[in-house]
PAPA-889041 format. One line per 2 residues: number of its first residue (from 1); their letters; for each residue z, x, y of N, C-alpha, C. Coordinates in steps of 0.001 Angstrom, whole numbers. Layout:
NUM) a) Z/X/Y/Z/X/Y/Z/X/Y | ...
//
This chain:
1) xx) 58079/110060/3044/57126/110192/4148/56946/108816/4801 | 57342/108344/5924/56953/107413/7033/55494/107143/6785
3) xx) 55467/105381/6868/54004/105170/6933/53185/104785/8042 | 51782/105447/8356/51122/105436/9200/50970/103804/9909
5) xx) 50971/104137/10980/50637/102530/11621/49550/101801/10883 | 49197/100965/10939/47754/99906/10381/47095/100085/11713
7) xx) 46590/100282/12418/45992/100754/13460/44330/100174/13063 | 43776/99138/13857/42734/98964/13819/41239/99246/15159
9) xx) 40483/99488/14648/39326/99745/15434/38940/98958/16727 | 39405/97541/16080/39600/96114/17091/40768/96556/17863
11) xx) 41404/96677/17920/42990/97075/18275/42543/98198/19448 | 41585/99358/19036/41661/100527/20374/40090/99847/20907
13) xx) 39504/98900/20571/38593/98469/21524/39086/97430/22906 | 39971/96649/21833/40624/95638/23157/41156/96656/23889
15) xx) 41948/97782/23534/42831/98213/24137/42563/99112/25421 | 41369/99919/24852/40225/100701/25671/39886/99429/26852
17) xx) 39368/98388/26604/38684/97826/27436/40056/97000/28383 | 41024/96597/28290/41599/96230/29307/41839/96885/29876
19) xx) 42253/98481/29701/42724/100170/29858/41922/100053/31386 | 40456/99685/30717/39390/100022/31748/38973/98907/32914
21) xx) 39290/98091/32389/39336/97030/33809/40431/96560/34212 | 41239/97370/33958/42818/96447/34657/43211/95559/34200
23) xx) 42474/94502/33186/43474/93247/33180/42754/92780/31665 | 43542/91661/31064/43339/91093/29549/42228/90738/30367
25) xx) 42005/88881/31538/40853/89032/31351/39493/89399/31471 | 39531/90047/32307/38609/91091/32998/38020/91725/31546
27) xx) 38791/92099/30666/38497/92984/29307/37886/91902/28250 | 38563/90603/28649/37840/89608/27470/36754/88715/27963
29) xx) 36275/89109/29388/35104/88544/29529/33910/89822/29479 | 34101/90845/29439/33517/91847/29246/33535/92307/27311
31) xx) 34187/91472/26876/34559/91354/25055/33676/90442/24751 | 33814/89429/25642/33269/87417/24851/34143/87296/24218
33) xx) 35730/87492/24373/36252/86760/23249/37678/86214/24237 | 38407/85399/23497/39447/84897/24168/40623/85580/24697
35) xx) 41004/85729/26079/42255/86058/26480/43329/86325/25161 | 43718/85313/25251/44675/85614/24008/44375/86354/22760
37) xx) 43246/86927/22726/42646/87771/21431/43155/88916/21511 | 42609/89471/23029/43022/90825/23331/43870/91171/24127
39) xx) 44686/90104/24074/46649/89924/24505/46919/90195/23192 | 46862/89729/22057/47275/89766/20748/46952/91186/20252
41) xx) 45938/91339/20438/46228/92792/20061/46220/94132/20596 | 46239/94410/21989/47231/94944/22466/48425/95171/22382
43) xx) 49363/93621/22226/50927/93480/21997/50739/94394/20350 | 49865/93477/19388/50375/94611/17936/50305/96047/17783
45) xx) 49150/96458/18937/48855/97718/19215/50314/98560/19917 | 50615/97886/20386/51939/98450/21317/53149/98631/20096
47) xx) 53269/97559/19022/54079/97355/17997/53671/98528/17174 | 52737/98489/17145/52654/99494/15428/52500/101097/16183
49) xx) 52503/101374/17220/52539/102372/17694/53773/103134/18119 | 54753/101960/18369/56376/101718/18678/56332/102255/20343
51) xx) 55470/101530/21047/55729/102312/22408/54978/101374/23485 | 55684/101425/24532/54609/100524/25343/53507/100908/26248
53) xx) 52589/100334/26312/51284/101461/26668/50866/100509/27665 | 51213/99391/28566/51036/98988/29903/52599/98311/30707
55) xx) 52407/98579/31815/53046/98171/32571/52698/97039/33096 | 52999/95866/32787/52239/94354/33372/52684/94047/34850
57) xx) 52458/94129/35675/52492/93736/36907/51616/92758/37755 | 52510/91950/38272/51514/90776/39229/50494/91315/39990
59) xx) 50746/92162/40737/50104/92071/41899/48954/93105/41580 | 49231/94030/40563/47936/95194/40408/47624/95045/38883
61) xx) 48115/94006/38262/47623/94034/37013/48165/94813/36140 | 47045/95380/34714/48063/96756/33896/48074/97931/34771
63) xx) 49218/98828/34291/49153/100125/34572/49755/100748/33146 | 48754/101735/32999/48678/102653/31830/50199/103082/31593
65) xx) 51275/103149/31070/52330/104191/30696/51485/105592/30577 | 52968/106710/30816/51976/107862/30307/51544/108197/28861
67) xx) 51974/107366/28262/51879/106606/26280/50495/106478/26316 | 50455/105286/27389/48790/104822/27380/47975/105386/27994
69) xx) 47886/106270/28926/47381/107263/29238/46695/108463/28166 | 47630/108800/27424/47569/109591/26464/46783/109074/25648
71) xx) 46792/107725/25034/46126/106725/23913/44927/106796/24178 | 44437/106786/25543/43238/106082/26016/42014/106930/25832
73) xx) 42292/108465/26646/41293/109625/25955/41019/109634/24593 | 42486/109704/23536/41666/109780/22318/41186/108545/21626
75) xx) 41805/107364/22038/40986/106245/21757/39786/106179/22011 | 39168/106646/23242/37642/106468/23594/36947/107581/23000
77) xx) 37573/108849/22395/37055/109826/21654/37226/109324/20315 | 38002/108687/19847/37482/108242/18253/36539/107086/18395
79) xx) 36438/105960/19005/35469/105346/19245/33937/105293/19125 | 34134/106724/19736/32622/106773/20335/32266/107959/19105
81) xx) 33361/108893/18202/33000/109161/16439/32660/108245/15911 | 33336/107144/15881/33290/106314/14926/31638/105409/15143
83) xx) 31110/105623/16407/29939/104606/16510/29259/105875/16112 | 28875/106878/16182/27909/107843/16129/28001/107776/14870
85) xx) 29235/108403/14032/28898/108332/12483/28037/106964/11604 | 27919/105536/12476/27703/104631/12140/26282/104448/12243
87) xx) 26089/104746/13234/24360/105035/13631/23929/106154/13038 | 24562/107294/11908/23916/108153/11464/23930/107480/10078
89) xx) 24761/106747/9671/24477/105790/8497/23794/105051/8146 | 23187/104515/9311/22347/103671/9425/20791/103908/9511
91) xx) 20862/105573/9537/19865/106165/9794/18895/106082/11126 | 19744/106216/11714/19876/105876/13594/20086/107435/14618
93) xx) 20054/108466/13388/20291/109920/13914/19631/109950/15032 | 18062/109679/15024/17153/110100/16211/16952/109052/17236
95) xx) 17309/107633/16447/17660/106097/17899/18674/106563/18021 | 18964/107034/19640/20110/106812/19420/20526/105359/20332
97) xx) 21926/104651/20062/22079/104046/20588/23437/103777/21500 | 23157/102637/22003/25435/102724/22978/25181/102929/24525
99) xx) 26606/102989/24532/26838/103359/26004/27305/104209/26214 | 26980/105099/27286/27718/106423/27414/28244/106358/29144
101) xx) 29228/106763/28995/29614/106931/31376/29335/108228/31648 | 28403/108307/32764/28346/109607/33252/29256/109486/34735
103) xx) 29629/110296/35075/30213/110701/37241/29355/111700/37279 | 28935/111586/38376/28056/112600/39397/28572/112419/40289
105) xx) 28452/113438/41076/29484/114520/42410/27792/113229/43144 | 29327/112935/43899/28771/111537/45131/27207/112252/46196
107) xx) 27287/113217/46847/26096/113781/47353/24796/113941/46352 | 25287/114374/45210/24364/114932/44459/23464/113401/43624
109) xx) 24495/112791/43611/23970/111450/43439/22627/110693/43384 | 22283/110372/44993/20927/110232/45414/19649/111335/44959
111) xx) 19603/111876/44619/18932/112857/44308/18331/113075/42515 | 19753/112336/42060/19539/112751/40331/19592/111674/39808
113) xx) 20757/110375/39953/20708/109159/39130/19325/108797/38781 | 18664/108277/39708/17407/107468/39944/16852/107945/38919
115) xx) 16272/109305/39011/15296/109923/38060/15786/110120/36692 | 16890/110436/36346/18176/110600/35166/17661/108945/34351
117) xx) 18108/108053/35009/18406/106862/34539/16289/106628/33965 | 15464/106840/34798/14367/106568/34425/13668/107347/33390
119) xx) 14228/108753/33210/14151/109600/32522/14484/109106/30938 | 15794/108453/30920/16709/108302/29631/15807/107048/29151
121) xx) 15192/106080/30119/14258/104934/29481/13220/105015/29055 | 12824/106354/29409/11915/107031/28997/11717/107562/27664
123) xx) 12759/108570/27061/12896/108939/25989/14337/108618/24858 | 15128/107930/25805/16015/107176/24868/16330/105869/25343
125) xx) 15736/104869/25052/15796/103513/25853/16826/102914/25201 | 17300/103125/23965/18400/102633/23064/19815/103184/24198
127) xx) 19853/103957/24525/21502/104491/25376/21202/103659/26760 | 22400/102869/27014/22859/102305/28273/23794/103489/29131
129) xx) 23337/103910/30339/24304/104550/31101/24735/103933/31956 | 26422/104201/32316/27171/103284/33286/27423/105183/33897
131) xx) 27360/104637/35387/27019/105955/36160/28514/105676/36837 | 29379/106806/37459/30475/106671/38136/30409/107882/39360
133) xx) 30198/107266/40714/29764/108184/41652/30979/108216/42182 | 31635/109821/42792/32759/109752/43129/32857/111440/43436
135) xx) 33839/112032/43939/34151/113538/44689/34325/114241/43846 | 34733/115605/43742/35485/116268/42775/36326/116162/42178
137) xx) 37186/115724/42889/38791/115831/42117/38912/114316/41196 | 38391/113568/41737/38218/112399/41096/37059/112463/39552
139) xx) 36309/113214/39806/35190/113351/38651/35798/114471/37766 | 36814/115241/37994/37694/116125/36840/38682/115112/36023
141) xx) 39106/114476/36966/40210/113269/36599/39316/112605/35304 | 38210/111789/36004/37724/110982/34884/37281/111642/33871
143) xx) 37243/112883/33693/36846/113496/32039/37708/113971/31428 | 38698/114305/32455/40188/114494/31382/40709/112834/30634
145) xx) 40425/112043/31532/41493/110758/30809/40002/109790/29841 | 39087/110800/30111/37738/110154/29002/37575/109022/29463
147) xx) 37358/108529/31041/37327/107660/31636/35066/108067/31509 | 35148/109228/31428/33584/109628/31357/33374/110732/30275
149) xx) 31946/110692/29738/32097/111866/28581/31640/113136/29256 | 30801/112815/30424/29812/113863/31165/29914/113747/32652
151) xx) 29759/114751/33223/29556/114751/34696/28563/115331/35178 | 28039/115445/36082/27044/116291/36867/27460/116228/38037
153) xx) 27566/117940/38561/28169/118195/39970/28242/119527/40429 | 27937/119765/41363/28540/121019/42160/29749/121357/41254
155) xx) 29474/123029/41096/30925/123688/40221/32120/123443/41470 | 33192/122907/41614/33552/122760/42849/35366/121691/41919
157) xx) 36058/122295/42344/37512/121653/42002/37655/121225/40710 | 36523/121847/39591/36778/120381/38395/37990/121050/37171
159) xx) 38409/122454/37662/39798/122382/36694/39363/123241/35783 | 40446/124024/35031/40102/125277/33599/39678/124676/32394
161) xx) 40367/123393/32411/39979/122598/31145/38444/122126/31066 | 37848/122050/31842/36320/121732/31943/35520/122420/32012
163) xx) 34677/122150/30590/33739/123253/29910/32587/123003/31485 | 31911/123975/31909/30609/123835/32181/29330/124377/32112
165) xx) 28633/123720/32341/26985/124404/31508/26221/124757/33456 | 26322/125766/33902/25500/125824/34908/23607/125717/34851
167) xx) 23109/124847/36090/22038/124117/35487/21191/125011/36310 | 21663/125286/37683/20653/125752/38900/21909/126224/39735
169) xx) 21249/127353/40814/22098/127464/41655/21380/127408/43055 | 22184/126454/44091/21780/125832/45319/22231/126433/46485
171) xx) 21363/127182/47627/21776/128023/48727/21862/126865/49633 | 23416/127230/50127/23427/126617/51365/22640/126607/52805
173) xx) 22200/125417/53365/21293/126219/54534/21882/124926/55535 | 21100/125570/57140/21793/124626/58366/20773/123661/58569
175) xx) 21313/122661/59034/20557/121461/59679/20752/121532/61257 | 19775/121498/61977/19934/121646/63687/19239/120398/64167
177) xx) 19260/119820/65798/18891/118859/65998/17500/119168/66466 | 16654/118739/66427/14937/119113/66839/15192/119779/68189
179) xx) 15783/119448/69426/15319/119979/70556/16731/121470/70707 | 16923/121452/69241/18051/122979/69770/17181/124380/69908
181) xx) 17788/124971/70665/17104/126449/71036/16780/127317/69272 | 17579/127177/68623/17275/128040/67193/16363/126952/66682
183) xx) 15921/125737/66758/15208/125229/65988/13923/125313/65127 | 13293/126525/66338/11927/126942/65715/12227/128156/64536
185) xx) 13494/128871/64602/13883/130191/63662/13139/129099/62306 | 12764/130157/60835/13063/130385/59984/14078/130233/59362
187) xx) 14702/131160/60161/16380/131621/59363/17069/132013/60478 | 18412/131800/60353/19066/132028/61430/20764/132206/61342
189) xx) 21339/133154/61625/22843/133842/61241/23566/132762/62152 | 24800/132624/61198/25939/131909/61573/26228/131839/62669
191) xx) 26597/133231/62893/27348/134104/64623/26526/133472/65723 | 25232/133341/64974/24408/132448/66396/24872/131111/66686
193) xx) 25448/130557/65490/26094/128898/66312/27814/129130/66141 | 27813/130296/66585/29642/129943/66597/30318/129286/67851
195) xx) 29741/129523/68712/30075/128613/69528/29956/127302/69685 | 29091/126714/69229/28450/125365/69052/29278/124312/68207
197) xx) 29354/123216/68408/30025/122339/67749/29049/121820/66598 | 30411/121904/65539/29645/121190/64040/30047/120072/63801
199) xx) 28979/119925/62849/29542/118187/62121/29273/118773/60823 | 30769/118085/60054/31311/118540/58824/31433/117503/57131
201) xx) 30630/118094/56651/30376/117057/55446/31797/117280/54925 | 33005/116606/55035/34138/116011/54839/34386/115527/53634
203) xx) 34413/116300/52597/35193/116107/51130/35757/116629/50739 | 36747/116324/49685/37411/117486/49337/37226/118024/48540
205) xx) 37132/119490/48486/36855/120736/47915/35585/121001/48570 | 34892/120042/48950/33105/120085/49993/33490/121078/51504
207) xx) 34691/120398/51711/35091/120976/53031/35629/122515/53201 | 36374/122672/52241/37165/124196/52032/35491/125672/51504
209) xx) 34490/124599/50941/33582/125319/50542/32750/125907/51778 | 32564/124838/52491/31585/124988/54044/32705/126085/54731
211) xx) 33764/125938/55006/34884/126698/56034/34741/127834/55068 | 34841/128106/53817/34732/129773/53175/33661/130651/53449
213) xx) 31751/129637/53560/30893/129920/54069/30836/130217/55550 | 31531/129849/56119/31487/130152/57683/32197/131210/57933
215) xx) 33532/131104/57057/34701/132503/57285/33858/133632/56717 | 33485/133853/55562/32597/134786/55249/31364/135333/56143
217) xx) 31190/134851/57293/30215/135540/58313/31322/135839/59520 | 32779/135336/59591/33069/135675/60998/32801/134323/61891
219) xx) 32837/133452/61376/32869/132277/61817/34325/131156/62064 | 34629/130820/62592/35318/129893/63074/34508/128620/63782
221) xx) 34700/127204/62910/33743/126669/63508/35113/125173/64201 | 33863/124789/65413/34473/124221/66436/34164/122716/65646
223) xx) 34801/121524/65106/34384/120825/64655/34734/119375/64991 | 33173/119220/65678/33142/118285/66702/33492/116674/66243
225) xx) 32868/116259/64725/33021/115157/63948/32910/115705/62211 | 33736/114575/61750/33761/114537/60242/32954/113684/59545
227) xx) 32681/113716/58470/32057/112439/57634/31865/112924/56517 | 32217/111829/55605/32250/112051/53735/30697/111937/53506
229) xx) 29994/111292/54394/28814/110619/54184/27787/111258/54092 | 27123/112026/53509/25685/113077/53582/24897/113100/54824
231) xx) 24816/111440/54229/23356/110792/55243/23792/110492/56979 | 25218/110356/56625/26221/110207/58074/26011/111491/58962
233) xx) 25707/112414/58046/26278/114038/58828/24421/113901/59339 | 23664/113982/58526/22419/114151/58897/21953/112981/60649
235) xx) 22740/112281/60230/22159/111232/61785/22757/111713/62910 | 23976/112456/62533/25015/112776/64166/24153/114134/64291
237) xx) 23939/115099/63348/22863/115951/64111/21386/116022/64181 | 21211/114735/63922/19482/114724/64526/19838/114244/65608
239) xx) 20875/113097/65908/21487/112547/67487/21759/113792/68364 | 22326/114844/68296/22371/116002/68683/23804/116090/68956
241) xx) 24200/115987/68471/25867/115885/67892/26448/117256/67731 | 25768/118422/66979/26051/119560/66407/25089/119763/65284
243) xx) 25458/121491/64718/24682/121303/63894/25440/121525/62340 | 25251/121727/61453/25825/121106/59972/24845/122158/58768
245) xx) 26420/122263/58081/25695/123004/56594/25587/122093/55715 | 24489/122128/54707/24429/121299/53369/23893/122184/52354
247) xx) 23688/121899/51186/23105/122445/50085/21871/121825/49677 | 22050/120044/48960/20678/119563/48887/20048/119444/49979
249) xx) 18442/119455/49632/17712/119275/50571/16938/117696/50083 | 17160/116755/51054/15929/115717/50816/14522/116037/50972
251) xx) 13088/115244/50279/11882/115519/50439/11502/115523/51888 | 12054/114491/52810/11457/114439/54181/12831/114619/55375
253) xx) 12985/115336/56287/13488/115637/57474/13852/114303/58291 | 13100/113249/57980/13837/112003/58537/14960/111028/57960
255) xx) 15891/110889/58985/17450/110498/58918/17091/108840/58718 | 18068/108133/57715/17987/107032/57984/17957/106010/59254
257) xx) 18239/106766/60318/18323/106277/61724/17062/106677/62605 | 16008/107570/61873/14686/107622/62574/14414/108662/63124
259) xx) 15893/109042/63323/16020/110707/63934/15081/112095/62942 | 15304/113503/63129/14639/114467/62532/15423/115592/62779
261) xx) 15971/115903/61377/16710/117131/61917/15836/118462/61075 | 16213/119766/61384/15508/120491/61261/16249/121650/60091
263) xx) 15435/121536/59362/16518/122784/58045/16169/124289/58318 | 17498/125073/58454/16338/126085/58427/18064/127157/57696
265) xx) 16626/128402/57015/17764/129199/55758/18554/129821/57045 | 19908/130331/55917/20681/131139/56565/20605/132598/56051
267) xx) 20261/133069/57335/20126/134835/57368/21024/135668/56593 | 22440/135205/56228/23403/135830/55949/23559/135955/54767
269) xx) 24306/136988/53765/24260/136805/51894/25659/136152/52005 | 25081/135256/51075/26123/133958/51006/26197/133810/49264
271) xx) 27028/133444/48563/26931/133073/47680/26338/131449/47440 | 25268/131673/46143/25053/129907/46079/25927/129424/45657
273) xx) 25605/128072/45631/26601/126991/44835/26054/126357/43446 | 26583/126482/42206/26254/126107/41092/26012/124654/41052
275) xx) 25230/123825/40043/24782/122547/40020/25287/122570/38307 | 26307/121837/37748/26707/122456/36432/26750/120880/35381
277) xx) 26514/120721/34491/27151/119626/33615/28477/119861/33280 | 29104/119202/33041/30569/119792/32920/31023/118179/31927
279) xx) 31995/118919/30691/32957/118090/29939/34032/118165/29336 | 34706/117241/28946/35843/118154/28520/36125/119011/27737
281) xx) 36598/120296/27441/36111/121269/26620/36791/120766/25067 | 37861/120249/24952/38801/119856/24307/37754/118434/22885
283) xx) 36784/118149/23525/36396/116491/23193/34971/117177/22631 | 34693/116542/21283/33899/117270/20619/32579/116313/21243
285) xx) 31749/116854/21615/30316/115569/22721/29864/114955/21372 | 29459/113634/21688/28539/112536/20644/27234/113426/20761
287) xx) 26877/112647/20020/25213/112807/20117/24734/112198/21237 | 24963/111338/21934/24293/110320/23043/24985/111258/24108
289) xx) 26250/111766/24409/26109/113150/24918/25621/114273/24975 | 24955/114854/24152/23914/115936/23978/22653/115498/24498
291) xx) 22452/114390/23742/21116/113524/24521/20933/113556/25912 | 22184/113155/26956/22119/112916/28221/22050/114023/28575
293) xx) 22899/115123/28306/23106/116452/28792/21460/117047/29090 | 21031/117019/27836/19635/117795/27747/18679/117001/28858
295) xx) 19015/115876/28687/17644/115115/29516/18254/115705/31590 | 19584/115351/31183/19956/115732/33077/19331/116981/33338
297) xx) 19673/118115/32290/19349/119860/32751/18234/119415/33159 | 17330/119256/32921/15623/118923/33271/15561/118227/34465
299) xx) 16204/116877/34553/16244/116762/35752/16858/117559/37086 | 18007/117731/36756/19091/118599/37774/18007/120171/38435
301) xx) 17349/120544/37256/16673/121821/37692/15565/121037/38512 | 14522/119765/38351/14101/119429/39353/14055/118817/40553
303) xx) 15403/118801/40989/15944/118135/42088/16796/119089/42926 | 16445/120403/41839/17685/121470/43154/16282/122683/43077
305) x) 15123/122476/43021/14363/123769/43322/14220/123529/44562
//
């Protein structure tokens, strides 16, 4: 029987951490320890593994092989066993402590970090969260390669492999500019602004969701401007630009630009949109994952009533 590598703990921490910032030293000032530490063991890491797990390049630094790619998920999944079992040794079950990465779906963002993060200092001040705001397809990415343990987001592109826990579900409704003729409605059917030019919250999988909502009434919409930007879409139609679908709602109707746009429901049966935690189904959650999970549901349900 072939013998197992010597594979050390030091070994998938350097290795994890240059993984994660691109470069030895980027990883060894984020270590405190010397360049050449976690050059050294990387290179033995690469040796006792028999494979090479970066691509060294000038100009962009490492790039993962698909070796190291592979390494890196379960490296950061034994890791983060290996600290939990340590803190339950320590009799640290209920402190908990560490760092955990969450991604939240970029819109949903403003709405949940803030309170999330004040929440967790609240009842677990021992866990550091490093937050990663970013789209769909990008926030499936980072929980497959365990770039994050948790996400929070709109159910929206994140893939079969990703378990999710639905938290709330969020009706889409329109934003109009104060002096439009529907502005005083309540509620008001699609077919009434089909003619009208929209402005389109521009993401991907965000975008195909709004165009399914519009096709589902008989809509074809005329689309006057784009923007990834939430707060972007909200200023071009309080400017009177067009008018625009969203899901969250902010506390107050005023646009960072001073403007006021006007929300009002849509008449039509629409399906909502889920607000879900989502992880990898494959990756057994820490405890400081369960922790976060539980504390977000609480929040997430009070930021989407």
């Amino acid at each position: 029987m072939s013998r197992r590598p010597d594979v050390t703990l030091t070994q998938l921490r350097y290795f994890v951490q240059a993984a994660t910032h691109g470069g030895m030293t980027h990883a060894a000032n984020e270590l405190r320890v010397a360049q050449s530490a976690v050059s050294a063991a990387v290179a033995q890491l690469e040796r006792q593994v028999g494979t090479q797990l970066f691509i060294r390049q000038r100009a962009r630094g490492l790039v993962l092989t698909a070796a190291g790619e592979e390494l890196l998920s379960d490296a950061r999944a034994v890791l983060a066993h290996v600290d939990e079992v340590l803190d339950s040794a320590r009799g640290r079950g209920e402190d908990l402590r560490g760092t955990i990465r969450v991604a939240c779906f970029v819109t949903l963002a403003p709405f949940v970090v803030p309170e999330l993060l004040a929440d967790l200092a609240e009842h677990h001040p021992g866990i550091e969260v490093e937050i990663l705001e970013t789209e769909a397809e990008s926030l499936g990415t980072a929980l497959r390669t365990g770039a994050v343990e948790l996400a929070l987001s709109y159910d929206l592109g994140l893939g079969p492999e990703i378990e999710r826990q639905v938290v709330a579900e969020v009706e889409p409704y329109v934003i109009l500019p104060p002096e439009h003729r529907l502005a005083g409605r309540r509620r008001v059917h699609l077919e009434q602004l089909a003619q009208e030019p929209m402005v389109l919250l521009d993401l991907p999988h965000s975008r195909d969701y709004f165009q399914r909502i519009l096709s589902s009434a008989g809509v074809t919409p005329t689309v006057r401007y784009r923007s990834a930007s939430y707060e972007t879409v909200r200023g071009l139609v309080a400017r009177g630009h067009g008018y625009s679908i969203l899901n969250q709602r902010p506390v107050a109707d005023v646009t960072y630009g001073g403007g006021t746009v006007v929300p009002c429901a849509i008449a039509d049966e629409l399906p909502p949109l889920s607000t879900v935690i989502a992880r990898l189904s494959t990756v057994r959650p820490t405890a400081r994952a369960r922790a976060v999970a539980t504390r977000a549901r609480a929040v997430l349900q009070r930021a989407t009533r």
